[in-house]
N, C-alpha and C positions, 0 to 999 in steps of 0.2 A: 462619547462612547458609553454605552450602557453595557450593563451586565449582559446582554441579551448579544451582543456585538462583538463579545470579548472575546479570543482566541483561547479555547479551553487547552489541557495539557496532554499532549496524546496519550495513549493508553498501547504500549505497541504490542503486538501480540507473534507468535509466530508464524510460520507457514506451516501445514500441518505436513506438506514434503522436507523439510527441515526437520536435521538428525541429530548425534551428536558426533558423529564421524565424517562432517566435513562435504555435508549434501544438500546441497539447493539450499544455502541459509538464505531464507528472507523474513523479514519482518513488515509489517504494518500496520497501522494506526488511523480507525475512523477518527478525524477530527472537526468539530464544529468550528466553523469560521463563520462570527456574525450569523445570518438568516439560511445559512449554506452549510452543507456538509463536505468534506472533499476526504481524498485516500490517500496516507502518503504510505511509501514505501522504500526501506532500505535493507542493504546487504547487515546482516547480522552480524555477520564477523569483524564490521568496522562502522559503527552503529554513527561516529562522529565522521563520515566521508562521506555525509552528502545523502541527497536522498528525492525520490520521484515524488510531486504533488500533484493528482488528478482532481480534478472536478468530478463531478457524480456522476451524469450523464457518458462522459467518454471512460471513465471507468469501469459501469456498466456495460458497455459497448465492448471494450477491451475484455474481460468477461466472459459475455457472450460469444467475442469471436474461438475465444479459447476453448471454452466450452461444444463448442459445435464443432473442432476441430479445423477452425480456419488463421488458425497458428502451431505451429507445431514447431520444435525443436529444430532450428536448424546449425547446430552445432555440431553436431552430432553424427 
């Protein structure tokens, strides 16, 4: 494995819907893998419970659908 391969250390950032009163915490972190980029993404309030890894492409896709409004809250 070379440096160029090596699994860098994410950098997580927040979600800028994320409060401090307990709203939409998310977190995530571009991270380089090898020749590849991927997204992960976890709840902020239990930073060690695990967490989503995307590829770029269905990231971008997920994204998009969000963004166009072909996702929408359905919790709610």
């Amino acid at each position: 494995m070379t440096n160029d391969d090596a699994l860098q250390a994410p950098e997580w950032f927040t979600s800028s819907y994320s409060n401090d009163q307990g709203g939409q915490c998310v977190e995530a972190a571009h991270v380089r893998t090898g020749k590849t980029s991927e997204m992960w993404v976890r709840d902020s309030k239990n930073p060690n419970g695990g967490m989503f890894e995307f590829k770029s492409g269905p990231w971008m896709d997920f994204i998009s659908s969000v963004a166009s409004g072909g996702i929408t809250d359905r919790l709610g």
